[in-house]
C-alpha positions in Angstrom: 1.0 -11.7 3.5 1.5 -9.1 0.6 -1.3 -10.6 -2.2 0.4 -7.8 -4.9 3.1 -7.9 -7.1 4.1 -6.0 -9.9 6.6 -8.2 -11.8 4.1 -11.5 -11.7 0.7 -12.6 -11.0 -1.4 -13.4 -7.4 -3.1 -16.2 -9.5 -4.2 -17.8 -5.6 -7.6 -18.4 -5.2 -8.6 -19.1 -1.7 -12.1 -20.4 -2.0 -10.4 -22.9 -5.0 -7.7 -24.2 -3.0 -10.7 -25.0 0.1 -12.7 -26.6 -1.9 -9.0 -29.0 -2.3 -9.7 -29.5 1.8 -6.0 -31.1 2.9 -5.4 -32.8 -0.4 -1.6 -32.0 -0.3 -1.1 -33.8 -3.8 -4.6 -31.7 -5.0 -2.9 -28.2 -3.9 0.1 -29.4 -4.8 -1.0 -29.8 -8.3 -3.3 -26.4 -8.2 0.3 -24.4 -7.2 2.1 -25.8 -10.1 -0.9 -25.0 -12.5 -1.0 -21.3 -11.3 2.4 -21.3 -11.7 2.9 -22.3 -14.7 0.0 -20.0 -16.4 2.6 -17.1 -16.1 5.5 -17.4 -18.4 7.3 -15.1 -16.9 7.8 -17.9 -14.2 8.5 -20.7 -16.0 8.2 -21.4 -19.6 6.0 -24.6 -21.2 7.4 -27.7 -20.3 9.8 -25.8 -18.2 10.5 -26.7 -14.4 9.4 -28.7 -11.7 7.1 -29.1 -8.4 6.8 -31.2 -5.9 5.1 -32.1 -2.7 5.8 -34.8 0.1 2.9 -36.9 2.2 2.9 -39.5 4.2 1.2 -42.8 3.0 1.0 -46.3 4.6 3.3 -48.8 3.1 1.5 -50.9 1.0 3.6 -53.8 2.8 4.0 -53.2 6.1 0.8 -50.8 6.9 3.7 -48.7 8.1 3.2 -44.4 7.5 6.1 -43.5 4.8 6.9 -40.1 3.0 6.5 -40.2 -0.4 7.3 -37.3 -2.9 4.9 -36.6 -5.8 6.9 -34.9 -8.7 6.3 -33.9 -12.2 7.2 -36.7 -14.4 9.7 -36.7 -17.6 8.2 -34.4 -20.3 5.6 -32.9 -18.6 4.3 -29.4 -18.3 3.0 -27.8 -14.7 0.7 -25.5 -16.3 -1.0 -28.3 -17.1 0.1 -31.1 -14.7 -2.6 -33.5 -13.9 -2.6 -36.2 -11.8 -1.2 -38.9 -14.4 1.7 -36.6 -15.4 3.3 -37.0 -12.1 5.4 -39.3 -10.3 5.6 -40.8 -6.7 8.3 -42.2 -5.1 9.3 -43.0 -1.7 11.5 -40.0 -0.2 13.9 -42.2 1.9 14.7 -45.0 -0.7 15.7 -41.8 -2.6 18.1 -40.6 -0.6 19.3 -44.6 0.1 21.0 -44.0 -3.9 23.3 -42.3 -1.9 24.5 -45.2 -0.8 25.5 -46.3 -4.8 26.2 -43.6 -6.1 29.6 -43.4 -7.9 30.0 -40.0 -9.1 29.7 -37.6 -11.9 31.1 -40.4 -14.5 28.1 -43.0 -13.4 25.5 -39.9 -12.9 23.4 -41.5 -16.0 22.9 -45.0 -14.3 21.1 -43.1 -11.6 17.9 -42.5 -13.5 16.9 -46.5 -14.3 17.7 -46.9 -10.1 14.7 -44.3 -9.7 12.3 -46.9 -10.5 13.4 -49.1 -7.8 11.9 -45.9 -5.6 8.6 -45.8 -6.9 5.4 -46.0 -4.7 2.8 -45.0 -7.3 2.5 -48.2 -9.5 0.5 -45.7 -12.0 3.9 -42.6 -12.1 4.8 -41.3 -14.9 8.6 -41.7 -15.2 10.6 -40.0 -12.9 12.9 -36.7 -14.5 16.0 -36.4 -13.7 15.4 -33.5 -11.3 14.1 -35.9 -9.4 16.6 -35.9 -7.0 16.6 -32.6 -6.8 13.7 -32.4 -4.9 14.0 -35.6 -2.9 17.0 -34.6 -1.5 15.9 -31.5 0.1 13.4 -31.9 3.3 10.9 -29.6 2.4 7.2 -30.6 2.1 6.9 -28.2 -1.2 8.9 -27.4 -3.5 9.0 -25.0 -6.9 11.8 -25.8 -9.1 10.9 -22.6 -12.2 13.2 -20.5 -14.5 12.0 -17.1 -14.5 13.8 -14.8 -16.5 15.0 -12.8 -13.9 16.2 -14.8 -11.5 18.2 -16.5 -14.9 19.3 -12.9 -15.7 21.0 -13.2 -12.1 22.2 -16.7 -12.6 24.1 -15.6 -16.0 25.3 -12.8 -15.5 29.1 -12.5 -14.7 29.1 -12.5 -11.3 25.7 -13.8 -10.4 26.7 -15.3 -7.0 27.9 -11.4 -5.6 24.6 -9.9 -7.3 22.5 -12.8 -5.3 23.8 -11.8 -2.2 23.4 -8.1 -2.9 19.6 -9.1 -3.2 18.8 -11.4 -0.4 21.9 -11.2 1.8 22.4 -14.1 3.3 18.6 -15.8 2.6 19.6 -17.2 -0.2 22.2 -19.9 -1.8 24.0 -20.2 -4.6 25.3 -23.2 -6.2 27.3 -22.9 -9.4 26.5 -24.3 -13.0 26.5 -28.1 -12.9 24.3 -30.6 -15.4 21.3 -31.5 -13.7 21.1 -34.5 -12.3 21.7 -36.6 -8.6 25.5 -35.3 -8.0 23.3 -31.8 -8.5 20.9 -32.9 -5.9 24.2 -33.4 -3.4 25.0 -30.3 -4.1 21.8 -28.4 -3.4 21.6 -30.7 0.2 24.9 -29.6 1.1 24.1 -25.9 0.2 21.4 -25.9 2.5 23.4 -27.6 5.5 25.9 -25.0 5.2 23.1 -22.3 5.2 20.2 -24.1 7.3 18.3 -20.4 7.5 18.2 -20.0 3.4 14.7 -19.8 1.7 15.7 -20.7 -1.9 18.7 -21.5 -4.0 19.9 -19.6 -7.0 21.3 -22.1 -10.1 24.2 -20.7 -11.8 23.3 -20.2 -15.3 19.8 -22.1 -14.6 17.3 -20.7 -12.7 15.8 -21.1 -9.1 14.9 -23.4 -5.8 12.6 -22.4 -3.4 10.2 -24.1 -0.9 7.4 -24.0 2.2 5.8 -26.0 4.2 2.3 -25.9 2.8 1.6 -25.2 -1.1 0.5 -22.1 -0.1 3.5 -20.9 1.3 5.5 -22.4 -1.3 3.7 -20.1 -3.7 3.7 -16.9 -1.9 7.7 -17.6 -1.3 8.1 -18.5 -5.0 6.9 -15.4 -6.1 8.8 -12.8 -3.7 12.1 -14.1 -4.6 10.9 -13.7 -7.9 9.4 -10.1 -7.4 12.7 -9.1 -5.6 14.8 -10.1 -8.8 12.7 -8.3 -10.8 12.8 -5.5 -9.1 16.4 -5.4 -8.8 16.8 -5.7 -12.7 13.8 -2.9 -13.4 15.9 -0.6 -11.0 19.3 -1.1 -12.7 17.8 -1.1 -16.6 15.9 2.6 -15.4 19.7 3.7 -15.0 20.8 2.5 -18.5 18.9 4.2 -21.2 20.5 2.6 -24.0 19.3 -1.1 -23.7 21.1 -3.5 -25.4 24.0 -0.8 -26.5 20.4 1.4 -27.8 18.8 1.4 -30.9 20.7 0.8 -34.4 17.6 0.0 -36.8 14.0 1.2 -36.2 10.9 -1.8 -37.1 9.5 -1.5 -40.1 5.8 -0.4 -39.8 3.5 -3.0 -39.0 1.5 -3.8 -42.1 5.2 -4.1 -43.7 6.5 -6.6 -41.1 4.0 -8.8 -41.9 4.1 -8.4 -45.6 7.8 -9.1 -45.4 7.2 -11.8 -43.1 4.8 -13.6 -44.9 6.8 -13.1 -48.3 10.1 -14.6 -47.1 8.5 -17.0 -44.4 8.0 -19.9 -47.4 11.3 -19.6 -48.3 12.6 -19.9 -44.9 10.9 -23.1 -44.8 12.1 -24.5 -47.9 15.9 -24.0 -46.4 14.7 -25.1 -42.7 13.4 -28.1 -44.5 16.4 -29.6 -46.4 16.9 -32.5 -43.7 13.1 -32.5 -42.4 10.4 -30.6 -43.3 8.9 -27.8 -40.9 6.2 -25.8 -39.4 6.7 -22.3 -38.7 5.9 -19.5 -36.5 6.4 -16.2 -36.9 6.1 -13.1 -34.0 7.3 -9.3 -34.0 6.2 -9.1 -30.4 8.6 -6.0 -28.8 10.9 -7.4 -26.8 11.9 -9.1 -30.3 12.1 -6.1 -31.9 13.9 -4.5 -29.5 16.6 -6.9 -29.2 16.6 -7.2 -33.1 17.1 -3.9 -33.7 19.5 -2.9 -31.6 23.4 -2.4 -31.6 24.4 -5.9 -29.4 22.7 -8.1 -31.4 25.5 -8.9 -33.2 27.7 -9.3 -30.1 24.6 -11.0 -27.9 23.5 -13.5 -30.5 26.5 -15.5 -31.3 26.8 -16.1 -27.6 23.7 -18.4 -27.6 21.4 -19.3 -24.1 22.2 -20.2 -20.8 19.2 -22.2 -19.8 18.9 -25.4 -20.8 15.6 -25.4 -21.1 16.1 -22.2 -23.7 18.7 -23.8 -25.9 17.6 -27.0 -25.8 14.4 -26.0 -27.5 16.0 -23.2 -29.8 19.3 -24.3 -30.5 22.4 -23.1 -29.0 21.9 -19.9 -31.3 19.9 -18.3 -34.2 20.3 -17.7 -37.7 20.8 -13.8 -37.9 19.3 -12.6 -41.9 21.9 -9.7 -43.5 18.3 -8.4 -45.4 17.7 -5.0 -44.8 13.8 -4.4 -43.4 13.1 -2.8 -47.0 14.5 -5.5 -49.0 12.9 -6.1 -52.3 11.7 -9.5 -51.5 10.3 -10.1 -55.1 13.3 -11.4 -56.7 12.8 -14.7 -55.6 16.3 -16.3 -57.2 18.0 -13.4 -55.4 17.0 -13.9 -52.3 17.3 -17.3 -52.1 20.8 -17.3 -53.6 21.5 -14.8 -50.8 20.2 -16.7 -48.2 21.8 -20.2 -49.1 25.0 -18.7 -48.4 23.4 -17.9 -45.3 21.8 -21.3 -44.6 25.4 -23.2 -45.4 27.1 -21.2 -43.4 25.1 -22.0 -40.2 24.6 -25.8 -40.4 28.8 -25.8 -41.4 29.0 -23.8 -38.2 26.8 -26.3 -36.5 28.4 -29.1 -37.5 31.9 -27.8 -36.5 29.9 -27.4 -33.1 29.4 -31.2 -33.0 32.8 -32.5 -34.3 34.8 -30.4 -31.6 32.4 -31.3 -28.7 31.2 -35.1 -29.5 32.3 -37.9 -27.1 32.7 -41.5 -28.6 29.4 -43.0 -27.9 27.5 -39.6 -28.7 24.1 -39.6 -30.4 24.4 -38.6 -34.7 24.5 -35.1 -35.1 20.7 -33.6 -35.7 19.4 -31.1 -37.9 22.1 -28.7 -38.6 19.0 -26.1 -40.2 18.8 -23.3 -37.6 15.2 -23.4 -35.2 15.5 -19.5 -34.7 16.1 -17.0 -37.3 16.2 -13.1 -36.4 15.0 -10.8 -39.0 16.4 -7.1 -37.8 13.5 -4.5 -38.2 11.3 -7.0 -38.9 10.7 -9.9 -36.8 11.7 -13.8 -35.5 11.0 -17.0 -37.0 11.1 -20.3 -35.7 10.4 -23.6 -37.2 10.2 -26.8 -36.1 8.4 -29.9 -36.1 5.1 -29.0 -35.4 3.5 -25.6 -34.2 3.3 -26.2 -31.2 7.1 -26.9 -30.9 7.7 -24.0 -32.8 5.9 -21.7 -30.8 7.3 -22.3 -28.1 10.7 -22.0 -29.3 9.4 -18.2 -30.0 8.6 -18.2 -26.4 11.7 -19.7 -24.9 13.9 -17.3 -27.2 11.9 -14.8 -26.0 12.7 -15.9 -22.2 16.4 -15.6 -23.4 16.3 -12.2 -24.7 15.1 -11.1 -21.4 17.7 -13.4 -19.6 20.2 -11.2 -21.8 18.6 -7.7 -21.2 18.7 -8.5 -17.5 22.2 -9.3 -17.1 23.2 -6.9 -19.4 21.7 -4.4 -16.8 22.9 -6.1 -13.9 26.4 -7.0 -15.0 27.6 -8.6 -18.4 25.6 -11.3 -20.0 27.7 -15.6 -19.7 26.5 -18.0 -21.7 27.5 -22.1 -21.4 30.5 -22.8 -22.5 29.7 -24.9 -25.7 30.9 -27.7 -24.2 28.5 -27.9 -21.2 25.8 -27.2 -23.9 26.9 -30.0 -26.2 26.1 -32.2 -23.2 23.3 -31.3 -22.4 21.9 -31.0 -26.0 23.0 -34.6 -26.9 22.8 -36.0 -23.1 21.8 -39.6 -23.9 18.8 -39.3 -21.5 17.6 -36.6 -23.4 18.5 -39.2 -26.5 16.0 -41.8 -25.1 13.7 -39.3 -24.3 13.4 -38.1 -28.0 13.5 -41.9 -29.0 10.1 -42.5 -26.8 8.5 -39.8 -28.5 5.3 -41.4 -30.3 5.0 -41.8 -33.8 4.2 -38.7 -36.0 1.2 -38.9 -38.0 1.0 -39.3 -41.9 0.5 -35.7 -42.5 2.4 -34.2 -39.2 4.9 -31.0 -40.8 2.1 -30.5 -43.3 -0.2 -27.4 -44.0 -2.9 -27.7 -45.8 -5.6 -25.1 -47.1 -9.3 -25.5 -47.5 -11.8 -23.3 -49.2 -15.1 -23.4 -48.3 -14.0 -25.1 -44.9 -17.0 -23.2 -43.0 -18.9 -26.4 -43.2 -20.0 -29.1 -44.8 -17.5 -30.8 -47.3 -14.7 -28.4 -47.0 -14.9 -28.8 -43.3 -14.8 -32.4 -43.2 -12.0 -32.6 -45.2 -10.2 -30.3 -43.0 -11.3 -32.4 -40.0 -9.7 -35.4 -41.6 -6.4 -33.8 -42.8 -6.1 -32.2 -39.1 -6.5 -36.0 -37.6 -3.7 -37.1 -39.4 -1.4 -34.4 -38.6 -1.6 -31.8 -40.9 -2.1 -27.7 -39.9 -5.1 -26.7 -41.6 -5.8 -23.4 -42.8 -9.6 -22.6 -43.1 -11.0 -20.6 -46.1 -14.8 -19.2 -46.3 -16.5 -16.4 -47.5 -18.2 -16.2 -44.0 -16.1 -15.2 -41.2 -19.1 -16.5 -38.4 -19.1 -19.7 -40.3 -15.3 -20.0 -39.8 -15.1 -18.5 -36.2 -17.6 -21.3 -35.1 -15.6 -23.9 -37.2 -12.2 -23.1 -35.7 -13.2 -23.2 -32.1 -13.3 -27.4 -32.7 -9.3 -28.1 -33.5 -7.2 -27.8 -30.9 -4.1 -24.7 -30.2 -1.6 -25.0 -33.0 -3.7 -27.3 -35.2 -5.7 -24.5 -37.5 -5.8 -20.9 -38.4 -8.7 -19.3 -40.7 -9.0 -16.9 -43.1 -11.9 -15.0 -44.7 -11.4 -15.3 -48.5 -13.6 -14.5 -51.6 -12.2 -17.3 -54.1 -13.1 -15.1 -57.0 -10.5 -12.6 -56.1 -7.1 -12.3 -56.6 -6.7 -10.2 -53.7 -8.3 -12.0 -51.0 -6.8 -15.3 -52.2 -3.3 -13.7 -52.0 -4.1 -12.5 -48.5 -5.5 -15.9 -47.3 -2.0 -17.5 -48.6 -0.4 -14.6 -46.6 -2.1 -15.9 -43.4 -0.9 -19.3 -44.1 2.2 -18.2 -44.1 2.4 -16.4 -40.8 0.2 -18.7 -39.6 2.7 -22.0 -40.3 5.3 -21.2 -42.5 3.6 -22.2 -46.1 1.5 -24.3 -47.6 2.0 -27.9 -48.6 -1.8 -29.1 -49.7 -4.7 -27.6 -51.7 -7.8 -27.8 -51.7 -10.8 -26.5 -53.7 -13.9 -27.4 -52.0 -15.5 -24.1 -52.3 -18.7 -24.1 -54.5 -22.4 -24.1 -55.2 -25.3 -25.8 -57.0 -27.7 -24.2 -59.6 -30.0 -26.9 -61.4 -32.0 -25.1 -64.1 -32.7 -26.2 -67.5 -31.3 -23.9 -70.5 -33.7 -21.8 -70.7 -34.2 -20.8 -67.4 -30.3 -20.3 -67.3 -29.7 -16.6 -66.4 -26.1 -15.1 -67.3 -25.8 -14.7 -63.7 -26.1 -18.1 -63.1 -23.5 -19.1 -65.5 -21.1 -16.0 -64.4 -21.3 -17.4 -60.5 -20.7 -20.7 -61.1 -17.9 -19.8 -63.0 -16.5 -17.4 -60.9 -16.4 -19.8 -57.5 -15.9 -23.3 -59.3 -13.4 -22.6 -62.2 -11.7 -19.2 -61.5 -11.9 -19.5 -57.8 -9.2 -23.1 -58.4 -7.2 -21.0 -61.2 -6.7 -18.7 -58.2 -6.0 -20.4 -55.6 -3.9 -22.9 -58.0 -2.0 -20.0 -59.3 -1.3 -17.9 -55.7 -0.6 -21.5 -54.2 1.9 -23.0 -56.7 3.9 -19.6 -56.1 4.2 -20.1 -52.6 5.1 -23.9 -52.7 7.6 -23.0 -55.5 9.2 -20.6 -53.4 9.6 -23.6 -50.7 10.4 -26.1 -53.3 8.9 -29.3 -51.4 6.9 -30.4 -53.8 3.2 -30.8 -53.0 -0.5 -31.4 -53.2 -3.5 -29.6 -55.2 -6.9 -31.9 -54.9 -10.2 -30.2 -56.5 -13.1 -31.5 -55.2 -15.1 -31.4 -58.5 -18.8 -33.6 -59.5 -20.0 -36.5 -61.3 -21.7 -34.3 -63.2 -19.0 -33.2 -64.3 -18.3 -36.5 -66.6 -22.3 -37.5 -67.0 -24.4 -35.6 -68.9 -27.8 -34.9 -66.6 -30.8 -33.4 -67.5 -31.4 -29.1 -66.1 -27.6 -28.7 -65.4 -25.7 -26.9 -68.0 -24.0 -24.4 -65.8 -23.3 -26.8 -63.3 -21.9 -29.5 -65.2 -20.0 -27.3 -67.6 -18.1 -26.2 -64.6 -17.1 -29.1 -63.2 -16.1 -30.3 -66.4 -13.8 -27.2 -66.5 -12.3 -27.7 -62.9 -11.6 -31.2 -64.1 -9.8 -30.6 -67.1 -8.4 -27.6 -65.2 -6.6 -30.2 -63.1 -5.8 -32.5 -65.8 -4.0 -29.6 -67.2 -1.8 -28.2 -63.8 -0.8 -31.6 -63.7 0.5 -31.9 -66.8 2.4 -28.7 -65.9 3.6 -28.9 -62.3 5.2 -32.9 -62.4 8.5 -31.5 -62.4 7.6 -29.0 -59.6 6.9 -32.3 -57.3 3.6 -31.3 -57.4 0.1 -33.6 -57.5 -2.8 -32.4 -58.9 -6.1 -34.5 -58.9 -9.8 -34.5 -58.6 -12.4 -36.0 -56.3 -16.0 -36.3 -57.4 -18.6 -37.0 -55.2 -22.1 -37.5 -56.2 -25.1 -37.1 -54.2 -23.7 -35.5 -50.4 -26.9 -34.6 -49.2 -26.2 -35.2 -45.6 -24.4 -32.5 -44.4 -23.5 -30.7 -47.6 -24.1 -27.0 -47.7 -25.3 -26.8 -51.2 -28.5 -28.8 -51.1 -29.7 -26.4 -48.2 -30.9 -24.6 -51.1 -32.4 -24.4 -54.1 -30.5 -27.1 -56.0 -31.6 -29.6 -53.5 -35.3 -28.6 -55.0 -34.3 -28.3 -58.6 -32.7 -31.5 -58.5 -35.9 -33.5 -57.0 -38.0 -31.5 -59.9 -35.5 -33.2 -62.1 -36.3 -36.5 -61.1 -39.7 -36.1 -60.2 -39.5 -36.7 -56.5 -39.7 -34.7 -53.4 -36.6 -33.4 -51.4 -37.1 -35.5 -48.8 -36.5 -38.8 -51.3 -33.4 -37.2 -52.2 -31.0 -39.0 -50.1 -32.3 -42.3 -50.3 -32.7 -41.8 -54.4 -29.0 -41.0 -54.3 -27.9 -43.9 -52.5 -30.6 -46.3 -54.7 -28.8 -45.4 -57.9 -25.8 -46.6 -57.0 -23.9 -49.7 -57.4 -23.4 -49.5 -53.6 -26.6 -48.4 -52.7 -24.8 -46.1 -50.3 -25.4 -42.7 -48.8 -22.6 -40.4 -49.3 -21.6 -38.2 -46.7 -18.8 -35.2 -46.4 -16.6 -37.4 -44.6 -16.2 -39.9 -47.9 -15.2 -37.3 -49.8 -12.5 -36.7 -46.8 -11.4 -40.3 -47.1 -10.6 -39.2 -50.7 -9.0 -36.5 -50.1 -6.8 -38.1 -47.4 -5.6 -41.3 -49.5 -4.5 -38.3 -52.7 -2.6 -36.4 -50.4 -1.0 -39.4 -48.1 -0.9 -42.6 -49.7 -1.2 -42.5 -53.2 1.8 -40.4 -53.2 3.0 -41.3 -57.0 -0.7 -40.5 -58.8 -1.1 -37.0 -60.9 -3.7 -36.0 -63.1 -6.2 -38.6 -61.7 -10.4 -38.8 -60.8 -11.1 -40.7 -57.6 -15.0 -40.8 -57.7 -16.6 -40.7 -54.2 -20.0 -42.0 -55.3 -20.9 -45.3 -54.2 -20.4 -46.2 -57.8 -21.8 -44.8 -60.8 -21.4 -46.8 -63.9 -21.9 -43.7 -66.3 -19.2 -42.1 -64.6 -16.4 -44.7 -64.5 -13.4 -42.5 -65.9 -12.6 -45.4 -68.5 
């Protein structure tokens, strides 16, 4: 059996699949993983698998087939045992018995239940049928891009026959679902010898006895399309009608990016707001830049899986790659125009196309927006969503390329895409989506998030939702901190709070990173406890720097970018008690706080009518955990009160009303209630310090 392929990956490994003995559902789920690690197979969330067994009726004792299928929403790079469903095979193919046609082809899906074997499923798709309809003890239902290149192309069904001859079928565009699942049977018992079935406009079917032949089959068809496509594009050199703009250099994509991508947010957010993503990978660029775009684009997807997850088509930007993107009003009157004319476009889309009982039209903001010579954006809901919109647009521009090669690029009529866009299943689906967290569509960005206080703060922001960005002035301290948040939550930056020019740059990587920034925080800072005259200048000049001028910088780059998105937002310094209570060997210290908390009394004062909150947190006494008394404050501050270092903590939580410890994550709790519940309080001190009677505010 050929183990090598150029077009996609031999991801088998035989001693992993033994060590799996017969577990048919085991391999089963193994194939579908290896599967779905290569995009160009199958994109996230994108396709199906399936295996059949036999089990003993849990009435009778009886042996029965039952399939095992990825349930609703799932994933098979990642398909575990609990995302899959199992039904018995012959009381799915009994629906056939009550089924009433295309017009009753919803009703199907609740009857799926009434075939279930596995008490524990996940609910059944509505592929399902799909695969229980066919005999085959494995099955790969995937959407590579080239066998969807075949699919939309013009005259897919004569290029699928030029490719496999008579080993493969073809059955034309229909909405997925049990009339579909007719259709594929009756394809394959009018071409009993076939190996796999080509969806028009969709993607592929193909099957084996074991897993392991399923695999191995799955990726020759796939290798065979490919190779079809690679032959006919080496005969066109002008892909895509050839090159009309060349990319901006790299260093200015991404300074363009990052300049425009707040303001791409603020518009994306007029219903909603929304995370973004941001990628000038090649095959972007080369579709971007090229003459067809402006032919191509309009068009939209074919796949459902593409649009449904990108929109039937993208926002394309009229901005040259050079375009002076400092003239902020400008721009954005420009691109308002821009904006209106899409969602009036969309919601034309929806008026001509709804049917009585359809679902309210959506978010008529575009999730996809092509910058020529520069790049793509996407934003959605989170970044996870978002990236993967990047990803499936980038499945469609191959889709596009492909055909173009082959023959001339279809996509749905807008009318099979309006159905499947606002397909009540796919309704109900969205409606059992879980709950979004208080902070989910916001990014938030922490100095001095390395450790300590600034990283439990981000930890805290991150469990409600937020994207967090993390800020320190040492990149080990942030790679070690990053690796703890899981893919899409956080990015990192290395930034030196006391200049403008890293803090610009860390507010650049927020950007690319998510789109903007919604939340602020100061929590970078140190400790220095020396009476006066031990005081050096330096002493005074650091604190300073990193306390006061490190928050007028990152106030000053910050409120620029959330002005240039205009939703509002949140800037919380994390400040000190001693900053209100005169204590003895602290006048650099305490002068400094005092500074960052006027500071913020001041910004406040300023930025109400910007939507934005500015407050203070003061904690008192974080010993556990907190950076600064690793140090020699922790020492100067025991001399101070005439104790050792190690009475510290429990001299702390003595003193106050409390008599609690304070830790980094009470400062968090802080933080968190400024930024999501108290969400009508400016120019306010929340004191984190078990209660200190010389610091009440009033």
């Amino acid at each position: 059996m050929n183990k090598t392929y150029k077009f996609v990956d031999y991801n088998w490994d035989e001693n992993e699949a033994k060590s799996l003995g017969d577990d048919q559902v085991a391999l089963f789920l193994y194939r579908s993983n290896i599967l779905g690690a290569d995009l160009r197979i199958t994109n996230f969330g994108g396709g199906n698998t399936s295996c059949k067994t036999i089990e003993k009726h849990p009435l009778t004792g009886l042996d029965t087939e039952v399939m095992w299928v990825k349930g609703s929403g799932g994933d098979i790079g990642t398909l575990k045992r609990n995302g899959i469903a199992g039904l018995y095979t012959e009381s799915l193919r009994d629906l056939k018995n009550v089924y009433r046609g295309l017009e009753h082809e919803d009703e199907m899906v609740g009857l799926f239940y009434h075939c279930i074997y596995d008490l524990d499923s996940r609910a059944p798709s509505i592929d399902t049928p799909l695969h229980g309809l066919l005999p085959f003890k494995h099955i790969d239902h995937l959407h590579p891009d080239a066998l969807i290149a075949i699919a939309a192309a013009k005259d897919g069904e004569a290029i699928t026959k030029e490719i496999w001859g008579d080993t493969m079928g073809w059955v034309p565009w229909q909405r997925p679902g049990f009339d579909l699942g007719l259709q594929l049977e009756q394809c394959l018992n009018e071409n009993p010898n076939i190996r796999g079935i080509v969806l028009g406009s969709h993607g592929l079917f193909t099957w084996g006895d074991t897993s392991y032949e399923c695999y191995i089959n799955s990726l020759e068809v796939i290798e065979m399309a490919s190779a079809y496509i690679t032959e006919k594009e080496s005969q066109n050199s002008e892909v895509f009608g050839g090159q009309k703009i060349e990319s901006a250099n790299p260093d200015h994509r991404q300074n363009q990016a990052s300049s425009l991508a707040p303001i791409l947010r603020g518009l994306c957010s007029s219903n909603n707001a929304m995370i973004g993503h941001f990628t000038d990978d090649s095959r972007v660029l080369q579709f971007i830049n090229s003459n067809d775009l402006d032919r191509l684009a309009p068009l939209g997807t074919s796949c459902p899986d593409h649009f449904l997850r990108t929109k039937i088509k993208p926002l394309v930007l009229d901005l040259s790659p050079e375009a002076d993107l400092s003239d902020i009003d400008a721009i954005k009157e420009k691109l308002n125009s821009a904006f209106e004319e899409y969602r009036n476009d969309y919601s034309e889309y929806y008026e001509s196309c709804k049917h009585s009982n359809s679902p309210a039209i959506r978010d008529a903001n575009p999730v996809v927006i092509l910058y020529p010579g520069i790049g793509m954006f996407t934003f959605a809901k989170n970044k996870q969503t978002a990236r993967v919109a990047a990803e499936f647009y980038i499945n469609a521009i191959n889709v596009m390329r492909g055909a173009e090669a082959i023959s001339e690029y279809t996509a749905l009529p807008r009318q099979e895409a309006f159905d499947i866009e606002y397909w009540l299943l796919e309704e109900a689906k969205l409606q059992r989506m879980p709950a979004e967290k208080p902070l989910s569509r916001k990014v938030a960005i922490v100095t001095g998030a390395g450790g300590g206080i600034g990283k439990a703060i981000a930890d805290k922001l991150a469990s409600a939702g937020a994207n967090v960005v993390l800020t320190d002035i040492v990149e080990d301290r942030l790679k070690e901190a990053i690796g703890t948040y899981p893919r899409d939550t956080a990015a990192y930056a290395v930034c030196d709070v006391t200049s403008k020019e890293s803090v610009e740059k860390a507010y650049e990587s927020a950007a690319l990173a998510f789109g903007g920034v919604d939340i602020i925080i100061h929590s970078a800072g140190l400790a220095i406890s020396k009476p006066l005259a031990d005081t050096e200048e330096s002493d005074w000049a650091i604190l300073q720097d990193v306390l006061v001028k490190g928050q007028f910088l990152m106030s000053q780059a910050g409120v620029n970018m959330m002005r240039k998105q205009e939703m509002g937002g949140d800037i919380v310094n994390i400040a000190s008690k001693n900053g209100l209570v005169a204590g003895p060997n602290n006048v650099a210290y305490g002068t400094a706080k005092a500074a960052q908390q006027h500071m913020t009394r001041l910004l406040a004062a300023e930025l109400g009518s910007d939507g934005i909150k500015v407050n203070t947190v003061n904690p008192d006494g974080v010993i556990v955990g907190s950076k600064i008394w690793e140090g020699e404050w922790a020492e100067g501050r025991a001399k101070a009160y005439g104790i050792t270092v190690e009475e510290l903590p429990a001299h702390y939580a003595k003193r106050n009303l409390l008599n609690e410890i304070i830790l980094p994550e009470d400062i968090a709790n802080g933080v968190l209630a400024l930024v999501s519940i108290l969400d009508k309080s400016t120019g306010n001190i929340i004191n984190v310090d078990g209660g200190m009677a010389a610091a009440f505010v009033r």
